[in-house]
PAPAZA-211564 format. One record per atom (N, C-alpha, C): residue in one letter; x, y, z. Coordinates in steps of 0.05 Angstrom, whole numbers, plus 5000, padded with zeros to 4 digits. Layout:
N
AXYZ;...
***
This chain:
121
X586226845874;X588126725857;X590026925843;X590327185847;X591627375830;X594527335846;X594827175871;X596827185881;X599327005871;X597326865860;X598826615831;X600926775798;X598626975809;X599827065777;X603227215772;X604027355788;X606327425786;X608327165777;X607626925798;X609326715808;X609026515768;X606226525758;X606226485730;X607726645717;X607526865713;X609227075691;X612027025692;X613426885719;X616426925720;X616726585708;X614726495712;X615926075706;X614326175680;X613626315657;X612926365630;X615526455623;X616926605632;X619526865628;X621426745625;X622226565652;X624126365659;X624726085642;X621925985642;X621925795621;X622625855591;X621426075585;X622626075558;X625126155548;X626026305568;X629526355566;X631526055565;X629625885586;X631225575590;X631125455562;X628725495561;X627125315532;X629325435502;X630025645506;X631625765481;X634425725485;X635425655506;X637625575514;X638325215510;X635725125513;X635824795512;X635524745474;X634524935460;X633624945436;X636424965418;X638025185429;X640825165420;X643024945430;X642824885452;X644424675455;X643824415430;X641124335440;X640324095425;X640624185390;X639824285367;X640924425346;X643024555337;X645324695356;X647924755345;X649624545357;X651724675344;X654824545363;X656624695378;X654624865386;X655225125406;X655024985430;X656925105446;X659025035464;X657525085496;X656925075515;X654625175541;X656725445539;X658725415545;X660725755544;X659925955528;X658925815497;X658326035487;X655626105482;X653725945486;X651126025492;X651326195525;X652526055538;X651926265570;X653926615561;X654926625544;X656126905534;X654426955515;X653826935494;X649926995485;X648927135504;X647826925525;X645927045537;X646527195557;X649927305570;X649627495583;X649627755556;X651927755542;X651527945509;X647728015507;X646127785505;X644127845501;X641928075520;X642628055545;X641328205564;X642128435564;X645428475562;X646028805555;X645228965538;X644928745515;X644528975485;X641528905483;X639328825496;X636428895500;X636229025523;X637729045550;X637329275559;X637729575553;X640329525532;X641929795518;X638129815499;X638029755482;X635929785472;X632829885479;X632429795503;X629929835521;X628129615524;X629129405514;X626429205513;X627228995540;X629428985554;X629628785574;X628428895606;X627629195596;X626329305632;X623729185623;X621829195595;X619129145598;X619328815609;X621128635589;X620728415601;X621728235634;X622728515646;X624528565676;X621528605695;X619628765678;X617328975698;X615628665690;X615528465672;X613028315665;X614228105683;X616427865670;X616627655690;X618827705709;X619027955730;X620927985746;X622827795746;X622227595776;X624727405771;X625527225752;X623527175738;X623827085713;X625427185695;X625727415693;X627527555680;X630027645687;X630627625715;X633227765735;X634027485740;X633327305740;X635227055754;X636826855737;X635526845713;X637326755692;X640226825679;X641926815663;X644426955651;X643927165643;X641427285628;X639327585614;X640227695634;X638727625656;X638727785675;X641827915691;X643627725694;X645627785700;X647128055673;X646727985646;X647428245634;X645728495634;X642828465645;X641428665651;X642728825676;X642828695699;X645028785724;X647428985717;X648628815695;X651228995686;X650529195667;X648329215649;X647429485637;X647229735656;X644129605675;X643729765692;X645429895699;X647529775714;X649729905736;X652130105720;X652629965686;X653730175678;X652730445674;X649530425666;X647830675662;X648130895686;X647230695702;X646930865743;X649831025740;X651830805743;X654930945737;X654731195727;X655731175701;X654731365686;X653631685687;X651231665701;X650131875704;X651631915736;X652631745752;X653331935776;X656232045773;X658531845762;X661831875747;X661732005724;X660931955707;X661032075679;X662431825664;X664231865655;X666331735637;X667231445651;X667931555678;X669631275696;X667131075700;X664531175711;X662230975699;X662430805683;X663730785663;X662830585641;X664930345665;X666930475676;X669530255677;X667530165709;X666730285724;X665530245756;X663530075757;X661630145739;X658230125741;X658729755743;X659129665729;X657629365715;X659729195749;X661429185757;X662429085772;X660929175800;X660429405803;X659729515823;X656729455839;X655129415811;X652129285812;X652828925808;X654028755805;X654528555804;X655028385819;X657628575837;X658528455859;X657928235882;X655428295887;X654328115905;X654727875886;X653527865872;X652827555854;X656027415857;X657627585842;X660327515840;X662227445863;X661327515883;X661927375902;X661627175919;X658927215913;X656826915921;X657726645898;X658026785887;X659226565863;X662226325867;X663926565875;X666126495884;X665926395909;X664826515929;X664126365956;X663326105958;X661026055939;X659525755935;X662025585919;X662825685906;X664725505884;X667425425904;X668225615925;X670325545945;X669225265971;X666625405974;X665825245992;X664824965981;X663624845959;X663224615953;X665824445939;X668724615933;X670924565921;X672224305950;X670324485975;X671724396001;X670724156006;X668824095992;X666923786000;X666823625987;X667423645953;X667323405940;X670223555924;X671223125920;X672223105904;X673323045871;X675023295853;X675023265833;X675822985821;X674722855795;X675022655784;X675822585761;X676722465741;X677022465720;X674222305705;X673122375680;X670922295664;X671621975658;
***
C-alpha cells in the first residue's frame, strides 16, 4: 500500500489549494482573475521565501499542477536564470521555464476556439 501514498499527499496538497480557492470565491467578492493572480503572486513569493520546494518535495503534483505551482515554475526559472545570465536572468528565466505550459495553453485554447461555438449569456 505505500504505492498509494504519494498519489494521497498530492489529492491532500491539491485539495487544499482548491479548497482555499473555493473558500475565497464563496466569502469575498473577489473576482476568479484575481484570486487566480493570488495564487500565481502566491507561489512566487513562497518559493522566494523557501517554503513552496518543502510543499513541492511533500505533495509533488499536488503542488506543481495547480496556479502555486505555475508561480513556483516562474520562481524557479528566474533563480536557474540568474545564476547562469546574471542580471538578464531576472528578464529570461520565468518565460523560459514556462514555456511549454504557455504554449500548450494557447494551443488548446486555438484548438477548442475551432470546435465550439461562442455565445451570448
Amino acid at each position: 500500500m505505500d504505492f498509494l501514498l504519494p498519489y494521497l499527499k498530492a489529492f491532500l496538497v491539491g485539495g487544499a489549494l482548491c479548497a482555499i480557492a473555493q473558500i475565497l470565491i464563496d466569502k469575498t467578492n473577489w473576482t476568479p482573475a484575481r484570486i487566480t493572480v493570488l495564487y500565481v503572486c502566491a507561489g512566487v513569493g513562497l518559493t522566494a521565501i523557501g517554503l513552496y520546494d518543502k510543499l513541492v518535495t511533500f505533495g509533488q503534483a499536488g503542488a506543481t499542477v495547480p496556479l502555486t505551482g505555475f508561480g513556483y515554475s516562474l520562481a524557479k526559472g528566474v533563480e536557474q536564470a540568474v545564476d547562469a545570465h546574471g542580471f538578464l536572468g531576472i528578464f529570461l528565466g520565468g518565460l523560459s521555464a514556462t514555456a511549454g505550459g504557455i504554449a500548450a495553453a494557447i494551443a488548446f485554447g486555438l484548438l477548442f476556439s475551432l470546435f465550439t461555438k461562442p455565445r451570448d449569456k
